[in-house]
C-alpha positions as a printed NumPy array, in Angstrom:
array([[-15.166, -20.369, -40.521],
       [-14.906, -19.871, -36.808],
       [-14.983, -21.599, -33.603],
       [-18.489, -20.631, -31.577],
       [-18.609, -20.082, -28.067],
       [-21.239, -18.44 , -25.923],
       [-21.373, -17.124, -22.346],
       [-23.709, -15.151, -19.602],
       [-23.614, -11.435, -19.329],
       [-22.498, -10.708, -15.969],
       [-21.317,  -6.863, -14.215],
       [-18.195,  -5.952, -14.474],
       [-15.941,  -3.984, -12.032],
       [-15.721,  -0.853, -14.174],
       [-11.644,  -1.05 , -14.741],
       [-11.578,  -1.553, -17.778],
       [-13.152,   1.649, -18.917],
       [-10.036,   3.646, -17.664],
       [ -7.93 ,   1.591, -19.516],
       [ -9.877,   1.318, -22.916],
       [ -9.901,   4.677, -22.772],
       [ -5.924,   6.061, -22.837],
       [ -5.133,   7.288, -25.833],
       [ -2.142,   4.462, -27.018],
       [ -4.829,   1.772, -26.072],
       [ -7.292,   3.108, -28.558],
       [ -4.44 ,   3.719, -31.212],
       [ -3.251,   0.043, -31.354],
       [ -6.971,  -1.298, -30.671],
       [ -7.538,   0.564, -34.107],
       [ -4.496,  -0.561, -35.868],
       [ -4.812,  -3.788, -34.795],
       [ -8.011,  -4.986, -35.098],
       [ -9.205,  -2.326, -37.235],
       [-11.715,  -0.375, -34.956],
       [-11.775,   2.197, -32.315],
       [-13.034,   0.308, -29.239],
       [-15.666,   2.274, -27.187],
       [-14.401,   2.846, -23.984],
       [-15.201,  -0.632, -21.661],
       [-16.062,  -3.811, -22.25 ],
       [-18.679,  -6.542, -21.748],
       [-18.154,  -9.127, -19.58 ],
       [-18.868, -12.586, -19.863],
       [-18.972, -15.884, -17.881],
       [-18.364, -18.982, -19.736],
       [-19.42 , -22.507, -18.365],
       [-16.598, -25.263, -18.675],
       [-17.328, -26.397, -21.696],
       [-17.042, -23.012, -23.375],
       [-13.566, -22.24 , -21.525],
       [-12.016, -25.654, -23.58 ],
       [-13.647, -24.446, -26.535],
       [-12.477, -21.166, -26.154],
       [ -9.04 , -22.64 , -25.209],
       [ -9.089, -24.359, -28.167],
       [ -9.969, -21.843, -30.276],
       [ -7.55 , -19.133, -29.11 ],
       [ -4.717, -21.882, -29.974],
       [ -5.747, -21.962, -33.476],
       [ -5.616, -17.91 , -34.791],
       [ -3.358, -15.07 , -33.958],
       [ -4.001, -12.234, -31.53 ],
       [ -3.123,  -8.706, -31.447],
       [ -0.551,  -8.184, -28.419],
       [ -0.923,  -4.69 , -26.827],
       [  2.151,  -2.931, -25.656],
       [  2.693,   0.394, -23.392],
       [  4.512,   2.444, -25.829],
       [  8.833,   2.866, -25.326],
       [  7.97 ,  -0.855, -23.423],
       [  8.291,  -4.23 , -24.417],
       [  6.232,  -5.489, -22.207],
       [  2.602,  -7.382, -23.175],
       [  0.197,  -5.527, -21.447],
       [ -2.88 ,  -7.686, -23.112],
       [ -3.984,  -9.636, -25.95 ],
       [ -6.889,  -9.362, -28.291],
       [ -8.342, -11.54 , -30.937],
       [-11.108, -10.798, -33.311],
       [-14.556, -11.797, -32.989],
       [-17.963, -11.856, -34.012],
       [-20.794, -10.502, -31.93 ],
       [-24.127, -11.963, -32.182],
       [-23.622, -13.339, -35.922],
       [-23.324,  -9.479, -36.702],
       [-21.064,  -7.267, -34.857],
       [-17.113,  -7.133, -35.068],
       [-15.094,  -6.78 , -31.873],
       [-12.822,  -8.337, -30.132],
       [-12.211, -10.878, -26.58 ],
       [ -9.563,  -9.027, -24.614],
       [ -7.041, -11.056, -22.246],
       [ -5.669,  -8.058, -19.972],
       [ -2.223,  -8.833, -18.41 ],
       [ -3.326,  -8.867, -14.803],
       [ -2.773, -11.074, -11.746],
       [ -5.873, -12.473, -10.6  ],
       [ -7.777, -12.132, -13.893],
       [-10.806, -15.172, -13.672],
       [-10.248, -17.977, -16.941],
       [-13.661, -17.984, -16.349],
       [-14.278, -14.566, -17.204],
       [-13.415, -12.748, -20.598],
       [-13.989,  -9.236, -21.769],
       [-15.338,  -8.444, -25.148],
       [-14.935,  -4.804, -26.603],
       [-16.467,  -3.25 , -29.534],
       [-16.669,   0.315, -31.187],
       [-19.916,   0.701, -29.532],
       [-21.603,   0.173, -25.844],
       [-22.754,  -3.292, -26.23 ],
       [-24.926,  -3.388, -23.416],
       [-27.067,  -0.926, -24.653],
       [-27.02 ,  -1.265, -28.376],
       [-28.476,  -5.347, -28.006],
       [-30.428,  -4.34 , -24.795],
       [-28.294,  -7.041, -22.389],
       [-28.857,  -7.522, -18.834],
       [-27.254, -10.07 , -16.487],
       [-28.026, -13.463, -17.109],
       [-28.389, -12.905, -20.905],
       [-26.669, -15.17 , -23.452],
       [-24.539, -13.849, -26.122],
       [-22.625, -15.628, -28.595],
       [-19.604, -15.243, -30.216],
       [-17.343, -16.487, -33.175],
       [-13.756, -16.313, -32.852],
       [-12.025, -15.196, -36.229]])
């Protein structure tokens, strides 16, 4: 069983779309994690408490490392979740300077915004495989 954690939907910047959407992105998302992520993600601010438990949590299972292909380099790291006790998907860590701890970005094969009807300020809670 999985660790718990929950957090506030709050707007995003919109970068992530052109990422999740290149074409070697989508290829290891799928191989990796077993789903082809829609393009974006959902962001979410976590209180304190939820950033040791996530902390904690993170320490304890594996991610999936995404890397450009013909480079070595780490360009993020996912790790499996569960969306609302129903949906899979997945917390992404992008590799990027600046990037808020208090922030993370969940992804799933569909638009989760629209499919559970979020809006800022709304609560959703995840378990961390």
């Amino acid at each position: 069983m999985g660790h718990f954690i929950s957090g506030s939907v709050v707007s995003g910047k919109g970068e992530a779309r052109e990422i999740m959407s290149l074409d070697w992105v989508k290829w290891q998302m799928r191989e990796k994690l077993g789903f082809l992520p829609h393009p974006g993600t959902l962001n979410l601010k976590l209180s304190n408490e939820n950033i040791m438990a996530l902390k904690h949590s993170l320490s304890e299972v594996e991610g999936a490392l995404i890397s450009k292909p013909g480079n070595d380099s780490v360009c993020g790291i996912c790790y499996r979740v569960v969306i609302m006790h129903e949906f899979e998907g997945a917390l992404v860590f992008p590799k990027v300077r600046g990037h808020d701890e208090e922030i993370v970005e969940v992804m799933a094969p569909f638009p989760l915004r629209e499919r559970l009807s979020l809006k800022d300020g709304d609560e959703v809670i995840l378990e961390i495989q």
